[in-house]
N, C-alpha and C positions, 0 to 999 in steps of 0.2 A: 504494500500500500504506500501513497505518496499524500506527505505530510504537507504543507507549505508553512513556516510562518511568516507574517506580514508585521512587517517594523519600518515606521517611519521617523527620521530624526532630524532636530534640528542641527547646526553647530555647537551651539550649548551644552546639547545631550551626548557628545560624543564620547564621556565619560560612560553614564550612563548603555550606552551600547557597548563599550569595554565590560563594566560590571556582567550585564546579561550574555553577550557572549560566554562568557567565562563560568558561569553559571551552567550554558547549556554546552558546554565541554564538559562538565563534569555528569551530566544529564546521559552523555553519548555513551558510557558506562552503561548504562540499563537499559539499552534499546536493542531489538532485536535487528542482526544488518542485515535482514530480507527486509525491513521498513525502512523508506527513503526520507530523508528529512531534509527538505529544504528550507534556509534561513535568505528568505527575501524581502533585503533592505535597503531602502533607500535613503540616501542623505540629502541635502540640500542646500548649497553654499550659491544659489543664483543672489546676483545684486541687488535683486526686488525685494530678497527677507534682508541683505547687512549691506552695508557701505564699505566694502573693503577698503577705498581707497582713505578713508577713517578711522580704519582699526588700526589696533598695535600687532594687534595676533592676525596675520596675516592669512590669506583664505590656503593655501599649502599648509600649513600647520595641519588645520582637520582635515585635510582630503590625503597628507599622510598616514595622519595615524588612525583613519577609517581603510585604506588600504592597509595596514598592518594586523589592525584588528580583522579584517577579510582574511588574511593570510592565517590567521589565526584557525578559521573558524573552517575555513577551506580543508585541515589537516582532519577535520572530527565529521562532517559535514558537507552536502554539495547546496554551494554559496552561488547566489543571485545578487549580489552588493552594486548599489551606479549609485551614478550622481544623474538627478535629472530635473532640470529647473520647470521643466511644466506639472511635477509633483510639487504641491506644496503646501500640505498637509495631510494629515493623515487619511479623511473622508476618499482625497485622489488616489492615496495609493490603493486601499482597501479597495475601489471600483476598480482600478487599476489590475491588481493580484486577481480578479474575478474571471477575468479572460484567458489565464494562462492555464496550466496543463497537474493537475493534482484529485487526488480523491476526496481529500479533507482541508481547511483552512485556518488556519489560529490566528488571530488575531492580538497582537503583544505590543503595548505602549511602554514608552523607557521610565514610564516612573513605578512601574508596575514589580516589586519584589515576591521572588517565590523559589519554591525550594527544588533541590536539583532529582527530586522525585515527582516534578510534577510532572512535565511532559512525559517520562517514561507509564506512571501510571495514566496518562489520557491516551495515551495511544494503546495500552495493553485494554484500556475501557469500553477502545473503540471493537474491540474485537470481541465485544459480547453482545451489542447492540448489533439487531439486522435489520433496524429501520435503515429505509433510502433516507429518508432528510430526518434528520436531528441537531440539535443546540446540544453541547457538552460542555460542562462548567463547573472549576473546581469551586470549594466554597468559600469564603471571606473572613477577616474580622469584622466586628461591628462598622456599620457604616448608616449615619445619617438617620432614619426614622424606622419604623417595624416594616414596613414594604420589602424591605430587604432580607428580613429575617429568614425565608423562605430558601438562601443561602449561604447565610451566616452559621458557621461552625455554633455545635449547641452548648459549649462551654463560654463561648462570649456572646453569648444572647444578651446577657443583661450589664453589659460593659458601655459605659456612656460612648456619645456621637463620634467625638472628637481621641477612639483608642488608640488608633493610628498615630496618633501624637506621640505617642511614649511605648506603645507594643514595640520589642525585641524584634526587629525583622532577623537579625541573623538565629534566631532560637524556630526557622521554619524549619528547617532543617530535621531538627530533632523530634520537633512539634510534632511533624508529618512522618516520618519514619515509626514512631510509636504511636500513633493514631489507630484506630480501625476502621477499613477502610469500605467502604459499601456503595454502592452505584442507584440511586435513586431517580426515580422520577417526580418532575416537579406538575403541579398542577396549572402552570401557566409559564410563559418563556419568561423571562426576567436577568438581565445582565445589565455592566457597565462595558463599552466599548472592547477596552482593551484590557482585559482581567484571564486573559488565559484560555478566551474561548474559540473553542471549537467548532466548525459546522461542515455540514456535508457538503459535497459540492454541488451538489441537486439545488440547494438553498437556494445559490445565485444564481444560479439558470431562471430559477421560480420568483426571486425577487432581484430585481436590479435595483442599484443603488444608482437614485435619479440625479443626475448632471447638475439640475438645479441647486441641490445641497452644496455647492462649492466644494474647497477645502476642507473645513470645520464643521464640524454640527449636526446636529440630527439623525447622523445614519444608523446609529444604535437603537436609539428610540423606535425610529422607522421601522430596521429590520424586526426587532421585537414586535409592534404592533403586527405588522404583516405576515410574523410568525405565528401569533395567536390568530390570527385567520383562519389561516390557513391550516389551524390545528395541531400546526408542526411540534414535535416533542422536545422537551426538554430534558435531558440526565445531568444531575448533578452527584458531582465525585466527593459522598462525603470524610472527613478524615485525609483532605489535599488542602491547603488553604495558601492563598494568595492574598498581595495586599498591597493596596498604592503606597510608595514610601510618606512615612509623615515626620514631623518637628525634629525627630532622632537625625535623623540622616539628610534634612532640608540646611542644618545650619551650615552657612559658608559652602553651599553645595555651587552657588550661579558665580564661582568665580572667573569663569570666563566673560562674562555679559559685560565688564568694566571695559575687557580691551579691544570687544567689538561693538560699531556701530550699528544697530537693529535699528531698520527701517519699521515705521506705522506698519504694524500687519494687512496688507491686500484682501483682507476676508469681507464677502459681504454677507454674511447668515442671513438668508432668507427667515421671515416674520413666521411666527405660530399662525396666525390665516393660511398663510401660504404653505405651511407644513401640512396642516390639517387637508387642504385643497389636494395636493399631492396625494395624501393618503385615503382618500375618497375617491382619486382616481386610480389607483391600483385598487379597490374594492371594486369599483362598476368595472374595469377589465376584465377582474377574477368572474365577474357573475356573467358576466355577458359569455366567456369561456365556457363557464359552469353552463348555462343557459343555452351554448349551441350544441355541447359536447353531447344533453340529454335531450336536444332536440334530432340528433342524429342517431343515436340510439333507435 
């Protein structure tokens, strides 16, 4: 089977993709090599996001040491790494990565921390599920209101909003090894972007992620809603947990941002109207589908 993951970074984060690289070197340890993994990433050094000719740190700094870090990952791994200035955010590449050639797609943001058991148990997960389209998702620490709950590990159920703050990210590791571990299904799709998940490739045949969303924004949500549609399953991996880095590992983290120039972000996020509009036309799509497919019957 063919894995993809999808990672998009700025210049800032190329720390950050060192971290997770290196992470999933030690990940390549527990993977079967009849499964293919591909690590497809891309950076972004066009003059529309920094002002090179402004900076201290100069645009060759991170386009070496992301070609290093590839060279890295190239030994464990078959690597997809560019630079490509018409990516330029994450929403582009995730629509991007939908056209190319895999069975399964993960979706992985750089602030995203997680243990070097997770992708070997998502992919051994995938191998019990024989749904064509499904959502796979490890579970979380607390985050934000009980909506969540429904993937939140059940020892920090009752750990306030803001745990991230001061959770041990590097005690995943241990966390998740001594854990037990069970494959559940959720009763409705529910994720955040880039938290580790998983989807068939059927997903994106079935939903495309609309042009209109730019860069930025919306396409989580979107894919979610579209997946409760459409019925599509969700399995969550419990006894795996993930977690956006928080205060622990934020301080003095953006010490590159001082010696480059960042340009106003080019993003124009489309309005909630205009989301909702979107999403009301892939509904009348689906039905009009639905509507001729039993009319042919």
């Amino acid at each position: 089977m063919k894995y993809r993951i999808v990672l998009y970074i700025q210049a800032w984060e190329i720390d950050d993709l060192e971290r997770i690289i290196r992470h999933l070197i030690l990940s390549s340890y527990y993977i079967d090599s009849n499964d293919t993994v591909i690590l497809d990433v891309t950076l972004n050094v066009s003059d529309v996001l920094i002002n090179w000719d402004s900076s201290s740190l100069n645009k060759d700094y991170f386009i070496d040491k992301f070609l290093y870090i590839k060279t890295l990952a190239s030994q464990y791994y078959n690597v997809e790494f560019d630079m490509n200035v018409n990516i330029q955010g994450c929403v582009d590449k995730r629509r991007d990565a939908n056209l190319k050639s895999h069975d399964f797609i993960i979706w992985l943001d750089p602030d995203v921390f997680f243990s070097v058991y997770t992708l070997p148990y998502l992919i051994h997960s995938t191998k019990q599920i024989t749904d064509v389209r499904y959502v796979l998702s490890p579970q979380i620490i607390k985050y934000w209101d009980s909506s969540w709950d429904c993937l939140t590990y059940h020892k920090f159920l009752h750990e306030p909003a803001n745990h991230r703050d001061y959770f041990d990210m590097y005690s995943l590791d241990d966390l998740v090894n001594s854990t037990e571990k069970q494959l559940v299904t959720n009763n409705q799709v529910k994720f955040a972007g880039g938290w580790f998940n998983l989807f068939t490739a059927q997903i994106f045949r079935d939903i495309e992620i609309p042009k209109e969303f730019g860069s930025y924004g919306w396409e989580d949500l979107y894919v979610m809603i579209c997946c409760n549609y459409l019925k599509i399953q969700q399995y969550n991996m419990q006894g795996v947990i993930v977690s956006e880095i928080g205060n622990t590992l934020l301080n003095n983290k953006n010490y590159h941002k001082p010696y480059i120039s960042i340009n106003p972000m080019p993003y124009n996020k489309i309005s909630e109207k205009e989301f909702k509009l979107t999403v009301s036309k892939f509904i009348k799509v689906h039905n009009n589908e639905k509507n001729n497919f039993l009319y042919s019957e």
